[in-house]
C-alpha positions, 0 to 999 in steps of 0.5 A: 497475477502474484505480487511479490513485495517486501514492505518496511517503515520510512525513518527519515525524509531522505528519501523525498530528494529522489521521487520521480513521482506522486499521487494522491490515493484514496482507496476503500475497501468493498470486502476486507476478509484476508481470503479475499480483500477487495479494494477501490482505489482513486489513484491520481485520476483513474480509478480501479478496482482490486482483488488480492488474495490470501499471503503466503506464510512468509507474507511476501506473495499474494494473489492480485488482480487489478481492472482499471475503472472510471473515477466516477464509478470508483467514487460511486463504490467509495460511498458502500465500502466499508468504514474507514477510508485511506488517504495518503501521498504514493511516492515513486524512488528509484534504488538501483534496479527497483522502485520504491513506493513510499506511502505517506499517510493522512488522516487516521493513519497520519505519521505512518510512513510505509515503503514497499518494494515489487519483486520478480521472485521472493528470494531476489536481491534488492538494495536497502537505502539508509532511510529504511526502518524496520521490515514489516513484510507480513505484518497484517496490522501494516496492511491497508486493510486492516489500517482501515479497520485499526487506524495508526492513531489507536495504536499504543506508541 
């Protein structure tokens, strides 16, 4: 139950000829304490329930543990979570041997183009496409969370 992710900005739409898939999240947050994020999330048309613990120091690794629940009741919980709601479109690309999720945001947070990459361990080599910016792995102000908290449009440009 340890996801092992890096995560970087999106510089350019290049990468919209090679999705293979796409789905509307909207997601809340129940707990955003960084011990303990709890997370519910309308994914296309299924619903779950998320609990992710605290990052390494390298912020690559990080407790997960995911239940799948009905829309209704993930619709039910959107109404409690705490302020601040995520929109956005999850892109599926394939590079090689992984895929790449590219989350395009709305909203609050639109003009955030974030991809992020699941590894098998932290040290595991992966392929960087030409549309990918700076790395972010680690960086709380990217995380959903705290994006909830500290939307992309109060950010100073």
């Amino acid at each position: 139950m340890l996801e092992i992710e890096r995560k970087f900005l999106v510089k350019s739409d290049a990468y919209k000829n090679k999705v293979t898939n796409k789905k509307r999240i909207i997601q809340g947050f129940l707990n955003t304490d960084p011990e303990r994020i709890v997370r519910v999330r309308i994914k296309g048309d299924k619903g779950f329930l998320t609990v992710k613990g605290i990052s390494n120091d390298s912020g690559t690794t990080r407790f997960e543990w995911e239940k799948e629940i009905t829309v209704i009741d993930a619709e039910q919980l959107l109404l409690i979570c705490e302020k601040g709601v995520i929109s956005k479109i999850r892109y599926d690309v394939p590079v090689e041997n992984h895929i790449y999720e590219i989350d395009e945001f709305y909203g609050d947070n639109e003009g955030l183009v974030v991809a992020e990459v699941e590894l098998k361990e932290e040290g595991e080599h992966f392929f960087k496409p030409d549309w990918l910016g700076k790395e972010v792995t680690g960086d709380v102000k990217y995380y959903n969370s705290q994006l909830s908290k500290e939307p992309y449009k109060n950010w100073k440009k």
